[in-house]
C-alpha atoms as an extended CHARMM CRD file, in Angstrom:
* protein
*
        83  EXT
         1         1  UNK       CA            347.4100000000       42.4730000000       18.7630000000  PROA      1               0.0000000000
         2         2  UNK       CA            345.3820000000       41.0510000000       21.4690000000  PROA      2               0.0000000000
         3         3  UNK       CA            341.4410000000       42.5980000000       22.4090000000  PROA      3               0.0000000000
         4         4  UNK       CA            339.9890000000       42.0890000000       25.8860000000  PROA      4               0.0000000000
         5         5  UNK       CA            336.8210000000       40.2890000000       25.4680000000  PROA      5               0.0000000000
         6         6  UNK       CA            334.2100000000       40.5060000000       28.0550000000  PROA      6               0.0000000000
         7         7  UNK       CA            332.3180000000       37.4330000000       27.4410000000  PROA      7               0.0000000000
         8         8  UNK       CA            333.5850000000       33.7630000000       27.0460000000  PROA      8               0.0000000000
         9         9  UNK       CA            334.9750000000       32.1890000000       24.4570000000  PROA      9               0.0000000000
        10        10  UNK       CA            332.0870000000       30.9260000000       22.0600000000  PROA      10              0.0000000000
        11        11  UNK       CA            329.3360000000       33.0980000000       23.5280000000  PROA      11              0.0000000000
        12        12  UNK       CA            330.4940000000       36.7680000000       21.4800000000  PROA      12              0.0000000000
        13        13  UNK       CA            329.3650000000       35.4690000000       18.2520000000  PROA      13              0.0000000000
        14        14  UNK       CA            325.8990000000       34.0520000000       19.9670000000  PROA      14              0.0000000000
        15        15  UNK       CA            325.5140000000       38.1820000000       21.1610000000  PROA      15              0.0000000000
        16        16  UNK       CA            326.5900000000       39.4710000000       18.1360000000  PROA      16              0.0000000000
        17        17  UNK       CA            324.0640000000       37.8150000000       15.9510000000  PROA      17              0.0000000000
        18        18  UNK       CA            321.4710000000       38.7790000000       18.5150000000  PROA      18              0.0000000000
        19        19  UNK       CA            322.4540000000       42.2110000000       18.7620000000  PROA      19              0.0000000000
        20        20  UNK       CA            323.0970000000       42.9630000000       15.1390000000  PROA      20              0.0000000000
        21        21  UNK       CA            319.3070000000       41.2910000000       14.3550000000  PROA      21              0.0000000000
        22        22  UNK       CA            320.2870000000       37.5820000000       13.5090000000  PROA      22              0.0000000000
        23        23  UNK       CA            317.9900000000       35.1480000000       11.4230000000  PROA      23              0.0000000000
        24        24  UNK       CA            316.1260000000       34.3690000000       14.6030000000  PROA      24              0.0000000000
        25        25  UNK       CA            314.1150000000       37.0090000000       14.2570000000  PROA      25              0.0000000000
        26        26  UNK       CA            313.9920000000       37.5700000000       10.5060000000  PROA      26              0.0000000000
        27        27  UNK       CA            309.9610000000       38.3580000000        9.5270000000  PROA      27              0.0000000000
        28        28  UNK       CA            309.1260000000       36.5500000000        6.4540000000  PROA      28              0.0000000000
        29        29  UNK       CA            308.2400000000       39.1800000000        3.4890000000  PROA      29              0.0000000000
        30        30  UNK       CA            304.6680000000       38.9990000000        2.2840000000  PROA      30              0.0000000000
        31        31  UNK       CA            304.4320000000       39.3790000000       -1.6620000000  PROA      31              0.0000000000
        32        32  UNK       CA            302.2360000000       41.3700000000       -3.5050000000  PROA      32              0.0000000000
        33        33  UNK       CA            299.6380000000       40.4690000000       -6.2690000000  PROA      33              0.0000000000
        34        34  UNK       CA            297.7280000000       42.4290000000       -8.3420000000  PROA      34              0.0000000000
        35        35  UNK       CA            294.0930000000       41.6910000000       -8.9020000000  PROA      35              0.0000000000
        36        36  UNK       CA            291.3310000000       42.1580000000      -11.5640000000  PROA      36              0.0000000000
        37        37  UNK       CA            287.9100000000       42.6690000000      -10.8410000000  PROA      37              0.0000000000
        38        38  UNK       CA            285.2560000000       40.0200000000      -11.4350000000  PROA      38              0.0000000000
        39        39  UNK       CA            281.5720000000       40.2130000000      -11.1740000000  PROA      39              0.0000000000
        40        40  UNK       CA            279.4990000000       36.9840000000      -10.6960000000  PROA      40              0.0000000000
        41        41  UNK       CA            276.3310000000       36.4690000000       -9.7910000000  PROA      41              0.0000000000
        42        42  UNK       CA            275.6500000000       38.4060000000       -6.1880000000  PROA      42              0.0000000000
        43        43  UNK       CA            279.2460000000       39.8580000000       -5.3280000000  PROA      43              0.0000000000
        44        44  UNK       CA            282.1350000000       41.2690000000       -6.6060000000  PROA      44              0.0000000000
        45        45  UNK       CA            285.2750000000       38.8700000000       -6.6390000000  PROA      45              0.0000000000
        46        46  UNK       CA            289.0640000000       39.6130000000       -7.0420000000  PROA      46              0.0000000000
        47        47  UNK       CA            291.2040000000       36.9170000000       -9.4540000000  PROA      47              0.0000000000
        48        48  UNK       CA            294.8340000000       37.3450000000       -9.5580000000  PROA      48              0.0000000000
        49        49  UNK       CA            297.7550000000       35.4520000000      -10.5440000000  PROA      49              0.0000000000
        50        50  UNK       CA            299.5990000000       33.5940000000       -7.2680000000  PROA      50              0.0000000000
        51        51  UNK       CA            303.3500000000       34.3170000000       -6.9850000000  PROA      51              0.0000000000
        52        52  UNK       CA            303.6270000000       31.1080000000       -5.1180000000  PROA      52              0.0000000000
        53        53  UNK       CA            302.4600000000       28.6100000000       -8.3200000000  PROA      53              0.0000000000
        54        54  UNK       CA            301.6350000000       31.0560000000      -11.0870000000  PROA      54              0.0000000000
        55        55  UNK       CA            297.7990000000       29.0380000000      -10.9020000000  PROA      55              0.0000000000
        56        56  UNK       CA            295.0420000000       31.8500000000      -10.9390000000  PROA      56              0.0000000000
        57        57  UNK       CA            293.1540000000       32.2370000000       -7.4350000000  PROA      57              0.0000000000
        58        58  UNK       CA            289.5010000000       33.4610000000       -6.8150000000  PROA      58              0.0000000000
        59        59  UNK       CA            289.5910000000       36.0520000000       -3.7280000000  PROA      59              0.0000000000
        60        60  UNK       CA            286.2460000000       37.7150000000       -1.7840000000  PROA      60              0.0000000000
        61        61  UNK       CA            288.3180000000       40.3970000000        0.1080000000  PROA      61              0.0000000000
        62        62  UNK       CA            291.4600000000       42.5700000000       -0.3700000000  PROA      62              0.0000000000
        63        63  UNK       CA            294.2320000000       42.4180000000        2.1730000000  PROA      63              0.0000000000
        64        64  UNK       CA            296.6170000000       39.4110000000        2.8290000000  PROA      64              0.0000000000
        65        65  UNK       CA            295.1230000000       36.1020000000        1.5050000000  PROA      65              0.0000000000
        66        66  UNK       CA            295.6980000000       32.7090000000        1.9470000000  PROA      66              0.0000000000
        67        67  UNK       CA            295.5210000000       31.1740000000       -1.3920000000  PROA      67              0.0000000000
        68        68  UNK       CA            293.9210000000       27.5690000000       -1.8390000000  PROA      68              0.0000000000
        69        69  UNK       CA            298.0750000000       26.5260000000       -2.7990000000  PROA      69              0.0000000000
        70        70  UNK       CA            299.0660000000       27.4220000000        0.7720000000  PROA      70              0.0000000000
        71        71  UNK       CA            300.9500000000       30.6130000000       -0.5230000000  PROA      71              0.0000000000
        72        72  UNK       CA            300.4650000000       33.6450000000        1.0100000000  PROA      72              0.0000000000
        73        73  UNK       CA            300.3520000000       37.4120000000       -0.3330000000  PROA      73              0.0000000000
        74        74  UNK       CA            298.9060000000       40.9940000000       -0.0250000000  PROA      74              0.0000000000
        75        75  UNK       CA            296.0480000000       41.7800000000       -2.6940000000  PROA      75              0.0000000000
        76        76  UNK       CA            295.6030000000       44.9710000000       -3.3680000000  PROA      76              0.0000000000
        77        77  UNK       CA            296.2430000000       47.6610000000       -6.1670000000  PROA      77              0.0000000000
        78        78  UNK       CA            299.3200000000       48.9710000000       -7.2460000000  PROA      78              0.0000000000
        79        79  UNK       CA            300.5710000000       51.9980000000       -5.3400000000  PROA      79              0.0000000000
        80        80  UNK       CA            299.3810000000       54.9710000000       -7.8120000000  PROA      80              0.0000000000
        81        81  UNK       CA            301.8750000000       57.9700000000       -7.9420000000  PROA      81              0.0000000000
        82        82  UNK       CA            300.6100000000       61.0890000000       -5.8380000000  PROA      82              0.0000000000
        83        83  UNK       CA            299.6800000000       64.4620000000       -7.8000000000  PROA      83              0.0000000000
């Protein structure tokens, strides 16, 4: 069985990938951690265990963090079930 091919030989597989969303444009998953509330002396802090290195990490804000390790991760609660 033969197919007609519209494109050269060697340059289908280059579409494909593009087409069907190929690793080129792959966006990187962001991890989650779960903090606990501190309270020093002034402000409120958030600690929480880093999925990167499993060290714990000292945060002033929720949101995505950069942690000290170079890992990076959302902080924030876990999603609570709606009533």
């Amino acid at each position: 069985m033969s197919t007609k091919h519209n494109a050269p030989d060697g340059e289908s597989g280059a579409q494909n990938d593009q087409l069907a969303g190929g690793s080129d444009n792959t966006v990187p998953r962001v991890r989650r951690a779960r903090p606990v509330l501190i309270a020093t002396r002034g402000r409120i802090e958030f600690i929480t265990r880093c999925p990167g290195c499993k060290h714990m990490h000292r945060h002033i804000h929720l949101g995505i963090v950069d942690a000290p390790c170079g890992a990076s991760y959302n902080l924030g609660p876990r999603r609570g079930r709606v009533a």
